[in-house]
C-alpha positions as CSV (number, residue, x, y, z in Angstrom):
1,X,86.7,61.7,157.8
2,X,89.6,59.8,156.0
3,X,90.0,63.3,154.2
4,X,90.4,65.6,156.8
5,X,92.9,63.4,158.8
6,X,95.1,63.8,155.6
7,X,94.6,67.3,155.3
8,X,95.6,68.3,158.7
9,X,98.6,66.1,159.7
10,X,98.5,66.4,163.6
11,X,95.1,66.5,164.2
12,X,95.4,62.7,165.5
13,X,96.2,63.7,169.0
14,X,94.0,66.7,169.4
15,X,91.0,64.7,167.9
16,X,92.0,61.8,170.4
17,X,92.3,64.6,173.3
18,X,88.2,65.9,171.8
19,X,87.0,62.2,172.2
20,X,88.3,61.8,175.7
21,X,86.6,65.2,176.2
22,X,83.5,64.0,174.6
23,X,83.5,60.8,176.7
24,X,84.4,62.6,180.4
25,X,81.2,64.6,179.7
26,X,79.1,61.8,179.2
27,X,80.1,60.0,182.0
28,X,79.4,63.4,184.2
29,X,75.6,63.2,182.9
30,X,75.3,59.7,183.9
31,X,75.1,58.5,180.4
32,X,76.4,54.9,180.2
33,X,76.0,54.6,176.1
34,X,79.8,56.2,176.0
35,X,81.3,53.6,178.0
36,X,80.9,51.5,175.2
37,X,84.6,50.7,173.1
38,X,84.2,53.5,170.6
39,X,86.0,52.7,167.3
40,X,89.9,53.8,166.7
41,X,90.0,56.5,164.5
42,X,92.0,55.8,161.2
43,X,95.5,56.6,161.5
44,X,97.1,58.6,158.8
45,X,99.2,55.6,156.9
46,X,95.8,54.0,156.6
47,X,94.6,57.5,154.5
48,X,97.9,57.0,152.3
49,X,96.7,53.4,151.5
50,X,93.3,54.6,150.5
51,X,94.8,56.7,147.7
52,X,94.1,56.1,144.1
53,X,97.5,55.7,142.8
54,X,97.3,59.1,140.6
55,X,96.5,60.6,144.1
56,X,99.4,59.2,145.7
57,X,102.0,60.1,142.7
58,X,100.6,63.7,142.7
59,X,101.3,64.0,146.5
60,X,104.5,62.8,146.2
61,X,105.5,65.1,143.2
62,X,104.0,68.2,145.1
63,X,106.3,67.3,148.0
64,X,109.1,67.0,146.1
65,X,108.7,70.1,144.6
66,X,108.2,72.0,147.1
67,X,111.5,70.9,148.3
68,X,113.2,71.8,146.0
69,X,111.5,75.4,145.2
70,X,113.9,78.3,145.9
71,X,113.3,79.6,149.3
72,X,111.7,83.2,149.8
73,X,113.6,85.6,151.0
74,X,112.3,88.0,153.9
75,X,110.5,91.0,152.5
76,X,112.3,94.3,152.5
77,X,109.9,95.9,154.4
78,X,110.1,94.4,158.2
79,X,106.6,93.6,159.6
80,X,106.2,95.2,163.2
81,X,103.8,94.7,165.9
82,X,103.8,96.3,169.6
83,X,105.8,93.6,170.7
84,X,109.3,94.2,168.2
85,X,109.0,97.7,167.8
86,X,111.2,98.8,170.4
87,X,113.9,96.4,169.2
88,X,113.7,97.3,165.6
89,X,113.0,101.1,165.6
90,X,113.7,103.2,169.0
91,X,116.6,100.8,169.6
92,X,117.9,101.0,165.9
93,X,120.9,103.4,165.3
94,X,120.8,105.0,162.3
95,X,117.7,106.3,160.0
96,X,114.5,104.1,160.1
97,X,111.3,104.8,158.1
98,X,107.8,103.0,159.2
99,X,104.5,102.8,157.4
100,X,101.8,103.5,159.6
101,X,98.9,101.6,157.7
102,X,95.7,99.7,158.1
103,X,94.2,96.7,155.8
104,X,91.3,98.7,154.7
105,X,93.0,101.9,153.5
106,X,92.9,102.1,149.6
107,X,96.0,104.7,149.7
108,X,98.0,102.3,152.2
109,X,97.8,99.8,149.5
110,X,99.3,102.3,146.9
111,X,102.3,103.4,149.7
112,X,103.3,99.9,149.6
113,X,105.0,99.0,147.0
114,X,106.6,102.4,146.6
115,X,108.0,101.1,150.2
116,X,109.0,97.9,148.8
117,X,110.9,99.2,146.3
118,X,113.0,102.0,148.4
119,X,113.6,99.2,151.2
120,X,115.4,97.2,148.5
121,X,117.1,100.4,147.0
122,X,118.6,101.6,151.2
123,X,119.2,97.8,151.6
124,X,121.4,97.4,154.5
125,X,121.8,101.5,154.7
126,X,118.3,102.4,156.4
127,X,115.5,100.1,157.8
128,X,112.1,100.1,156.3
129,X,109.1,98.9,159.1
130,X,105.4,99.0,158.9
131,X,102.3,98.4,161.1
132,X,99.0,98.0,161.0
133,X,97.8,100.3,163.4
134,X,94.2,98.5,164.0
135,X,96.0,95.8,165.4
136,X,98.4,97.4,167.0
137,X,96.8,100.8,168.3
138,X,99.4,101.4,171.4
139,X,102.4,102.6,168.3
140,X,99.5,104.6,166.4
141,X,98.9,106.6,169.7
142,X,102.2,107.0,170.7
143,X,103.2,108.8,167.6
144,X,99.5,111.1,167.6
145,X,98.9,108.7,163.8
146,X,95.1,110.2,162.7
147,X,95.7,109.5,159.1
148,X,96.4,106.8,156.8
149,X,99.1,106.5,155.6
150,X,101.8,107.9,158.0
151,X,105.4,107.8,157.1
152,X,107.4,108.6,160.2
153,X,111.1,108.8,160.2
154,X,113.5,108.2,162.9
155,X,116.8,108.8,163.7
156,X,119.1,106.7,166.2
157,X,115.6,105.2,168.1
158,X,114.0,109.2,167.9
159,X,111.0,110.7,165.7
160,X,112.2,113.3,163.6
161,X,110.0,113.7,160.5
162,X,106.2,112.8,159.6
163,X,104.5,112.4,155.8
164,X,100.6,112.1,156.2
165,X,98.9,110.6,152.8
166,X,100.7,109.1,150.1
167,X,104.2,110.5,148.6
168,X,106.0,110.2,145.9
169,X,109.4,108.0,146.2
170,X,110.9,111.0,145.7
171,X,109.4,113.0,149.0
172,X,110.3,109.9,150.8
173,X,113.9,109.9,149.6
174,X,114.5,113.8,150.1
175,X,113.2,112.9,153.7
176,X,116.1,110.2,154.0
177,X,118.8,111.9,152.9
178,X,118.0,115.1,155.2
179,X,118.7,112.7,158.3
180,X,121.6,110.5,156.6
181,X,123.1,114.1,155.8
């Protein structure tokens, strides 16, 4: 028990908030064993005390490294869901290429990093999206997606070209520069 306190800091409250559940539902079934003082759960200082003192020094090196560790920087390729899709693509002036994939396609996964890597080479110049079209069906529909992958390019918010399958960086670029030119 002492374990998964430490684990997940927080839990304190919503394993407080389960016990008063627990406690209301005995009560409703007439069961007076629950009325009894149940002990207080440990509170997380008390898990720090508990610690060998190898445990504690590691814990306190991992947290101090992980302050200091460089932060990561946003992906190139912007994630997008039904929700932000409107704001970062039909909204967008300018040229904007998404990724129509799903988790399970094997070609998706090839796509990607060919993505990746033109998102950082249009940095600031054109906007790079993609979404996975299981969870997000409504986009797939919209834009008549039946394959995986599906590059489709907009211009200024509007759908002007498609690539079905995977493509070379080079089909992708010629795409690009036909609606920046």
């Amino acid at each position: 028990m002492l374990l998964r306190i430490a684990i997940v800091s927080g839990l304190l409250m919503v394993g407080a908030g389960l016990l008063a559940c627990d406690q209301q539902s005995d009560a409703n079934t007439g069961d007076l064993s629950s009325t009894k003082q149940k002990p207080a759960e440990p509170k997380a200082t008390d898990v720090k005390a508990n610690m060998s003192k190898p445990q504690a020094e590691a814990k306190k090196l991992a947290t101090k490294r992980a302050a200091t560790a460089p932060q990561k920087s946003d992906k190139a390729v912007i994630e997008l869901t039904n929700l932000n899709i409107a704001e970062k693509v039909y909204q967008q002036k300018g040229v904007v290429v998404v990724d129509f994939y799903t988790d399970w396609c094997k070609p998706c996964k090839f796509l990607a990093p060919i993505m990746e890597k033109l998102a950082k080479e249009y940095d600031g110049e054109v906007v790079f999206g993609k979404i996975e079209c299981d969870r997000h069906p409504e986009a797939k529909r919209r834009h008549g997606v039946r394959a995986y992958p599906t590059i489709i390019f907009f211009k200024d918010g509007e759908a002007k070209e498609m690539l079905m399958g995977v493509q070379p960086a080079e089909a992708i670029k010629a795409k690009i520069e036909k609606l920046r030119g």
